[in-house]
mmCIF file of the N, C-alpha and C atoms, coordinates in Angstrom:
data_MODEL
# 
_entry.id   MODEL 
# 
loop_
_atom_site.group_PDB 
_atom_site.id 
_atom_site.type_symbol 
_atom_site.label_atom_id 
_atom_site.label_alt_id 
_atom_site.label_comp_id 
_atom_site.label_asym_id 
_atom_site.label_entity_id 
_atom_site.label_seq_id 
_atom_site.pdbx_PDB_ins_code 
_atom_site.Cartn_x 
_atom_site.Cartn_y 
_atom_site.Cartn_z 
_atom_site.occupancy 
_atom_site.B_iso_or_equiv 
_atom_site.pdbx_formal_charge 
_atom_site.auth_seq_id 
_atom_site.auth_comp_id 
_atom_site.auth_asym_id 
_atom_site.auth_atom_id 
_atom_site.pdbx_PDB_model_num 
ATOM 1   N N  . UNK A 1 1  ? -11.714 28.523  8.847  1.00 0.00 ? 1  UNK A N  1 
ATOM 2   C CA . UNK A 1 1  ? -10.848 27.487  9.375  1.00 0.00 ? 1  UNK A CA 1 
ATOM 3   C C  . UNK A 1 1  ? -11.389 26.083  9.128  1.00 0.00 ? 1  UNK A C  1 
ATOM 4   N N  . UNK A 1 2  ? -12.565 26.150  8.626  1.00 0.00 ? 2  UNK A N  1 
ATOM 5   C CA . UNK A 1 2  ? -13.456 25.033  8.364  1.00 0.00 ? 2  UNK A CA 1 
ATOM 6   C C  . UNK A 1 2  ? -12.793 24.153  7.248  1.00 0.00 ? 2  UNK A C  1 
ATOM 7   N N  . UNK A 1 3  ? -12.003 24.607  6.163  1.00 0.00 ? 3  UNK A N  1 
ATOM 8   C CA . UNK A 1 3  ? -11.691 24.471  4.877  1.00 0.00 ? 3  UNK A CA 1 
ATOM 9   C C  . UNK A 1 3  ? -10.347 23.246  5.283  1.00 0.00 ? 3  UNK A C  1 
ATOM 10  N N  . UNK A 1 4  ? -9.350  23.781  6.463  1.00 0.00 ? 4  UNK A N  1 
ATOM 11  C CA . UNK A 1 4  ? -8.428  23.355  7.318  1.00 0.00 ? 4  UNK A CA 1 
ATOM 12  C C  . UNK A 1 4  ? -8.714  21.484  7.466  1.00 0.00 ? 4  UNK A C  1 
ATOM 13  N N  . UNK A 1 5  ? -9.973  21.331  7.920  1.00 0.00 ? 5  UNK A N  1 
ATOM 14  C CA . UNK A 1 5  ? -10.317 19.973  8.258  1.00 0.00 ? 5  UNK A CA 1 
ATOM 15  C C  . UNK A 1 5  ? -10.384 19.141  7.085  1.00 0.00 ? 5  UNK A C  1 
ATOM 16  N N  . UNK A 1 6  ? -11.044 19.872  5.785  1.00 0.00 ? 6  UNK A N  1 
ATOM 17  C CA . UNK A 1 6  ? -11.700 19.440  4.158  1.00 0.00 ? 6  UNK A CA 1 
ATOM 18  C C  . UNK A 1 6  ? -10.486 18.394  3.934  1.00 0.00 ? 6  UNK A C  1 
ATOM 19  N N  . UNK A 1 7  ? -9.531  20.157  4.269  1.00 0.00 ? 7  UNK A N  1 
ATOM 20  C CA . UNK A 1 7  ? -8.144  19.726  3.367  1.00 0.00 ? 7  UNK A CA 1 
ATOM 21  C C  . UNK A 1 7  ? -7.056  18.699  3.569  1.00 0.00 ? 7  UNK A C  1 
ATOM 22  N N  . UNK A 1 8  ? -7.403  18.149  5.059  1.00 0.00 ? 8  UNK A N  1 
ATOM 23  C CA . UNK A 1 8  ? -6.701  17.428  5.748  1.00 0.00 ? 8  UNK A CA 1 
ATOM 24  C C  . UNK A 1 8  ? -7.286  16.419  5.533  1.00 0.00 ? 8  UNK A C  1 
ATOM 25  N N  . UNK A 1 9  ? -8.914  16.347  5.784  1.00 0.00 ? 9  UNK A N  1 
ATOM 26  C CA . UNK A 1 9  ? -9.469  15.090  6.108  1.00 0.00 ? 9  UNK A CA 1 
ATOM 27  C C  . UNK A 1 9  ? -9.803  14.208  4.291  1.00 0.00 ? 9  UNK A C  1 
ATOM 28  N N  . UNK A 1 10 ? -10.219 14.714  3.668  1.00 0.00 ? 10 UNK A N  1 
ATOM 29  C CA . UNK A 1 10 ? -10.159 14.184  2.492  1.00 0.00 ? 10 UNK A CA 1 
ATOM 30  C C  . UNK A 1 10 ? -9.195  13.977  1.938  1.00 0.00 ? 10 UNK A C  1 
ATOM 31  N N  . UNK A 1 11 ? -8.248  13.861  1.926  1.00 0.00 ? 11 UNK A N  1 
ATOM 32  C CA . UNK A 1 11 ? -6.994  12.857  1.531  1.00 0.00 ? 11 UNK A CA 1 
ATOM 33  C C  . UNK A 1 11 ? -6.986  11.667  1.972  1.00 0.00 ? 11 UNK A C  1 
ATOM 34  N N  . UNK A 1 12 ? -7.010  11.777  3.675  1.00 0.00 ? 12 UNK A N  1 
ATOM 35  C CA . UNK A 1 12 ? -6.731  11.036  4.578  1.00 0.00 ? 12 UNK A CA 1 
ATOM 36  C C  . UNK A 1 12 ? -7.742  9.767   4.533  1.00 0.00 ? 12 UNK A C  1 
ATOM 37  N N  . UNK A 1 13 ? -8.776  10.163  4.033  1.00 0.00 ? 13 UNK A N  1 
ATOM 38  C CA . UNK A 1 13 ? -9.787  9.447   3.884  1.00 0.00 ? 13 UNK A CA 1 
ATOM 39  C C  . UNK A 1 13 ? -9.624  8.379   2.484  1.00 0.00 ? 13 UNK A C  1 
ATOM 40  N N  . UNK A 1 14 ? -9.273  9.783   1.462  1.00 0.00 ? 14 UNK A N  1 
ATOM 41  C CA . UNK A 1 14 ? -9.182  8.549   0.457  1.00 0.00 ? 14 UNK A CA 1 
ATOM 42  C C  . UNK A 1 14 ? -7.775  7.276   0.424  1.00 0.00 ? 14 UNK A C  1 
ATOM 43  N N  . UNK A 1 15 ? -6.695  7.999   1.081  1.00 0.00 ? 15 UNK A N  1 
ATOM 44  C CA . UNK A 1 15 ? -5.772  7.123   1.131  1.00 0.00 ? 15 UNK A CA 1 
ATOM 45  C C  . UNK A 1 15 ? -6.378  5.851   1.966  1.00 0.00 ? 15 UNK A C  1 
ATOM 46  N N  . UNK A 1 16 ? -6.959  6.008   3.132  1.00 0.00 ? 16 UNK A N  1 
ATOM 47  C CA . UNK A 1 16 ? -7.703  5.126   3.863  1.00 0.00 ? 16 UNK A CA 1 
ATOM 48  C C  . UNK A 1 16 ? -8.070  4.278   3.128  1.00 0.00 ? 16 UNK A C  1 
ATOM 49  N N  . UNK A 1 17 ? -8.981  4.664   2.002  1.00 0.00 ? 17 UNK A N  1 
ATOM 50  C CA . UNK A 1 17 ? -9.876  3.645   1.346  1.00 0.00 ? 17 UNK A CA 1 
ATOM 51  C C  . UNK A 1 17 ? -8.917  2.788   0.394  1.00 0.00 ? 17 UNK A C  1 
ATOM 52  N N  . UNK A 1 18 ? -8.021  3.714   -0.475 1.00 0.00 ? 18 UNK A N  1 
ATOM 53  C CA . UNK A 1 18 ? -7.254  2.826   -0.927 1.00 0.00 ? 18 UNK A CA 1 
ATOM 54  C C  . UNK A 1 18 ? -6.253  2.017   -0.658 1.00 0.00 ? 18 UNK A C  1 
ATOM 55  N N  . UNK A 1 19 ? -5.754  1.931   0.437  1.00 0.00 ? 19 UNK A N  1 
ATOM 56  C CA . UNK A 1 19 ? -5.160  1.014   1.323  1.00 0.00 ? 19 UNK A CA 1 
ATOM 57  C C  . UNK A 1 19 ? -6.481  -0.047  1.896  1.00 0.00 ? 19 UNK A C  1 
ATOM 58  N N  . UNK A 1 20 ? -7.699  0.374   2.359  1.00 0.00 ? 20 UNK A N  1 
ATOM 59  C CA . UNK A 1 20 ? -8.728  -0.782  2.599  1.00 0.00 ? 20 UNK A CA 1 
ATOM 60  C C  . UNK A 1 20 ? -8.792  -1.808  1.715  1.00 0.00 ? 20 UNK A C  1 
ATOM 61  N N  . UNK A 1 21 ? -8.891  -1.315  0.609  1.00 0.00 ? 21 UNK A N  1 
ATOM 62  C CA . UNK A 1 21 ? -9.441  -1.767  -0.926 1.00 0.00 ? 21 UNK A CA 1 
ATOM 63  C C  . UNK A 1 21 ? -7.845  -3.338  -1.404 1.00 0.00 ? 21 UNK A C  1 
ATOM 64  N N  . UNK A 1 22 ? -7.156  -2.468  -0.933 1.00 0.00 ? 22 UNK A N  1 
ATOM 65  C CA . UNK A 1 22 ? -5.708  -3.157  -0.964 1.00 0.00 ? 22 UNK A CA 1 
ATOM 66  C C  . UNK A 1 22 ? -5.486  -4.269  -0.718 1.00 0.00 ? 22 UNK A C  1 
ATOM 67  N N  . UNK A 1 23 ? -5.758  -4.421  1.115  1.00 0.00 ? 23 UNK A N  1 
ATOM 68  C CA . UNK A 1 23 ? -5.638  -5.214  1.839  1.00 0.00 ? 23 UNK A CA 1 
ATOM 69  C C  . UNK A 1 23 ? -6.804  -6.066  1.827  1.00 0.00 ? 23 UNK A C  1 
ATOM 70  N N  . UNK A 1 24 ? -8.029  -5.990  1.700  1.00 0.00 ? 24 UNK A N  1 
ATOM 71  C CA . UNK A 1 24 ? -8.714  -6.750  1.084  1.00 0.00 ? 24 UNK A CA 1 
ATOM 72  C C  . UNK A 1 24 ? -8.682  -7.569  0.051  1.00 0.00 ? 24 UNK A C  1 
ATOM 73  N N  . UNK A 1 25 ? -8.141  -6.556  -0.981 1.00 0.00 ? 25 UNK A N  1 
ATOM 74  C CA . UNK A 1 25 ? -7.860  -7.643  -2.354 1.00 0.00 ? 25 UNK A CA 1 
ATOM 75  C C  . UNK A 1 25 ? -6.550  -8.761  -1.951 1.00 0.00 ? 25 UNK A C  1 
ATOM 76  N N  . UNK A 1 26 ? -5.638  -8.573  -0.943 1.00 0.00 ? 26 UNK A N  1 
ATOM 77  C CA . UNK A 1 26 ? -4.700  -9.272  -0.370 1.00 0.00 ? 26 UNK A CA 1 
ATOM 78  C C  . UNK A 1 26 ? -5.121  -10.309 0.358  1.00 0.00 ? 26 UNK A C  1 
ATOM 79  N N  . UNK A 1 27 ? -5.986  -10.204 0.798  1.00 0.00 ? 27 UNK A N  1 
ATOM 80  C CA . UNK A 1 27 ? -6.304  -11.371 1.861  1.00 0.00 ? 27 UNK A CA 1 
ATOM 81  C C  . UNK A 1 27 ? -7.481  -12.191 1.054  1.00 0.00 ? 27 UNK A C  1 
ATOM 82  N N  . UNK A 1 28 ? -8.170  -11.574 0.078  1.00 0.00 ? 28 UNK A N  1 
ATOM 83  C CA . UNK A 1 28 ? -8.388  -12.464 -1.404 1.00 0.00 ? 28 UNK A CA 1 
ATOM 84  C C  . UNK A 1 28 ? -8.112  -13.413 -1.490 1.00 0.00 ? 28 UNK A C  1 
ATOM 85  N N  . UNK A 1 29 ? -6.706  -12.691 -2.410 1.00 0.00 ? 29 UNK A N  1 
ATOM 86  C CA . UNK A 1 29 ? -5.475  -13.774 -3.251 1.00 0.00 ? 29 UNK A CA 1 
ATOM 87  C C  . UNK A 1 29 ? -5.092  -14.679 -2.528 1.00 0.00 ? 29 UNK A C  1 
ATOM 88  N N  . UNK A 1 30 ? -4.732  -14.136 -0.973 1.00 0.00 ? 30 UNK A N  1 
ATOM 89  C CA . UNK A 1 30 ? -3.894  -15.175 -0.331 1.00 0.00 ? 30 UNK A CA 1 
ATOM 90  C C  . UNK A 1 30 ? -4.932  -16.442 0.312  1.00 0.00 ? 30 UNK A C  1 
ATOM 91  N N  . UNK A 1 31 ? -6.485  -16.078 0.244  1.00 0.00 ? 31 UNK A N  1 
ATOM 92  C CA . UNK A 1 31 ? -7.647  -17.345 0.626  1.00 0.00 ? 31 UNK A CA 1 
ATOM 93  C C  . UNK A 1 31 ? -7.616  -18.445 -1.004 1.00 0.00 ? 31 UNK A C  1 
ATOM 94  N N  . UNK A 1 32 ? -7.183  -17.569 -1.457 1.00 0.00 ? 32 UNK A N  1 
ATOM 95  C CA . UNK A 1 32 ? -7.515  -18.172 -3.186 1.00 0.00 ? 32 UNK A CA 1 
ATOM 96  C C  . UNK A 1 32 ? -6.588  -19.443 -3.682 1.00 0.00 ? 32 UNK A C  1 
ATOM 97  N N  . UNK A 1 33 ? -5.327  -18.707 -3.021 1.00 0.00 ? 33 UNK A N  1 
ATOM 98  C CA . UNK A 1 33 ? -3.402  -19.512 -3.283 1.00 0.00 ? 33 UNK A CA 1 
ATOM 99  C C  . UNK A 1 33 ? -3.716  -20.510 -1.948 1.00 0.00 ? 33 UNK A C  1 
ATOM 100 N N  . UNK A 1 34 ? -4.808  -20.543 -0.922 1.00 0.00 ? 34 UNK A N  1 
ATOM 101 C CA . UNK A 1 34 ? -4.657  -21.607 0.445  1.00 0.00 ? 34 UNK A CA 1 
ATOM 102 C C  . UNK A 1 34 ? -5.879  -22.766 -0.221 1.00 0.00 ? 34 UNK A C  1 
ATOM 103 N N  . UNK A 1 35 ? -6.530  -22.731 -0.874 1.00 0.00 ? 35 UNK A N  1 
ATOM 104 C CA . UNK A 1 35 ? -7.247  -23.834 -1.326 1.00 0.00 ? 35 UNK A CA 1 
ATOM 105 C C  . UNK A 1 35 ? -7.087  -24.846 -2.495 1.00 0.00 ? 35 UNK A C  1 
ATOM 106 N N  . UNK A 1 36 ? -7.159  -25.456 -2.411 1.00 0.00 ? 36 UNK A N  1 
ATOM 107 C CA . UNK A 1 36 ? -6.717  -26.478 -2.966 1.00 0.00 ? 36 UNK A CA 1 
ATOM 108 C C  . UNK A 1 36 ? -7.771  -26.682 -4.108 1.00 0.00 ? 36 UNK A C  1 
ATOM 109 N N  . UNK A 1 37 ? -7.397  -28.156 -5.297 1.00 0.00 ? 37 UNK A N  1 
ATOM 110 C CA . UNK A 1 37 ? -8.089  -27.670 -6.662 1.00 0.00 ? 37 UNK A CA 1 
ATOM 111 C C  . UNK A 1 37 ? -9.225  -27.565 -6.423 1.00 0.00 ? 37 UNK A C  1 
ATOM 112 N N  . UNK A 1 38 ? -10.367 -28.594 -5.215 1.00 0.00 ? 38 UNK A N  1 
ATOM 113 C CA . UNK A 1 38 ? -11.421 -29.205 -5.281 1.00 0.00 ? 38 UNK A CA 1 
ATOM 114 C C  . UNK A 1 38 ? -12.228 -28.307 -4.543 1.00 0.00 ? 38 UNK A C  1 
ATOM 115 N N  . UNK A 1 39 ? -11.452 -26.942 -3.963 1.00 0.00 ? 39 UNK A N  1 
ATOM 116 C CA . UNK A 1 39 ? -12.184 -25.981 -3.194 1.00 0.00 ? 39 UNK A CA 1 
ATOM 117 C C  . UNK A 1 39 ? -12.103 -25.912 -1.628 1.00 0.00 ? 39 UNK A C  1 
ATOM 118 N N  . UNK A 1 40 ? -11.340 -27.448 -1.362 1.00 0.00 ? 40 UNK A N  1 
ATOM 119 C CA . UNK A 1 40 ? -11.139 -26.972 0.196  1.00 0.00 ? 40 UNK A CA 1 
ATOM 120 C C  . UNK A 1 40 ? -10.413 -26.581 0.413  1.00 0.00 ? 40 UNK A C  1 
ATOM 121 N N  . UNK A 1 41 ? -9.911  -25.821 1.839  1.00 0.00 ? 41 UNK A N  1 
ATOM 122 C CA . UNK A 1 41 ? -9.098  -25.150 2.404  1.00 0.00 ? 41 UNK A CA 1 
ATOM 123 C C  . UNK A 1 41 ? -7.767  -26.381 2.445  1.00 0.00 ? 41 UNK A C  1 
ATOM 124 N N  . UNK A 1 42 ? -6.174  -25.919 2.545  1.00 0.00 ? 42 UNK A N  1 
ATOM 125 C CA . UNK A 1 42 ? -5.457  -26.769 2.628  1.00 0.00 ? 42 UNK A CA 1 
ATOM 126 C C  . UNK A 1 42 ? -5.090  -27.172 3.683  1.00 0.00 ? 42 UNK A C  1 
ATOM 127 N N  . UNK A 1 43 ? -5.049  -28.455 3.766  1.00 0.00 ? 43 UNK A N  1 
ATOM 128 C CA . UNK A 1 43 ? -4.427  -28.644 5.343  1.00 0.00 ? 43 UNK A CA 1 
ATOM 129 C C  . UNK A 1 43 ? -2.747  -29.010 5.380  1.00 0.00 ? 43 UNK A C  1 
ATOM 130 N N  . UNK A 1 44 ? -2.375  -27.953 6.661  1.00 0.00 ? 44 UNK A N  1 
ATOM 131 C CA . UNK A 1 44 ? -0.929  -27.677 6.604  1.00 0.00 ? 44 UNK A CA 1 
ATOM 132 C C  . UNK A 1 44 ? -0.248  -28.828 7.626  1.00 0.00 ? 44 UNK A C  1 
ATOM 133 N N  . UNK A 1 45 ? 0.677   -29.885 6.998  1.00 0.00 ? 45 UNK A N  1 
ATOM 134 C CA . UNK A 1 45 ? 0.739   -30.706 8.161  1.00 0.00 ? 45 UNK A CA 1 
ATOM 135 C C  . UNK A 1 45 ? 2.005   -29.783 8.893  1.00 0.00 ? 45 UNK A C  1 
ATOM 136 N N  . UNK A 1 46 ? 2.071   -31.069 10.378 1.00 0.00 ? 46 UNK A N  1 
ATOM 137 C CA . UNK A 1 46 ? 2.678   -29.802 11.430 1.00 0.00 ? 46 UNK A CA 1 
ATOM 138 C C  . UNK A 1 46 ? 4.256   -30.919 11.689 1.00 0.00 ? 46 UNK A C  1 
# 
């Protein structure tokens, strides 16, 4: 019944990671598209 957990849990795991991997590279791009040419962060007027 041991095999039961393998089979469940290693998927689950790798989907995990590739959704981690994802959302990381997302919140990347989107620090990358918020700075401006000279490297600072942009400031959003209100």
């Amino acid at each position: 019944m041991w095999y039961f957990a393998w089979l469940l849990g290693l998927p689950l795991a790798a989907i995990f990671a590739v959704l981690n991997a994802m959302w990381l590279e997302m919140q990347r791009d989107r620090k990358l598209a918020d700075e401006d040419d000279d490297g600072q962060p942009a400031v959003v007027a209100e």
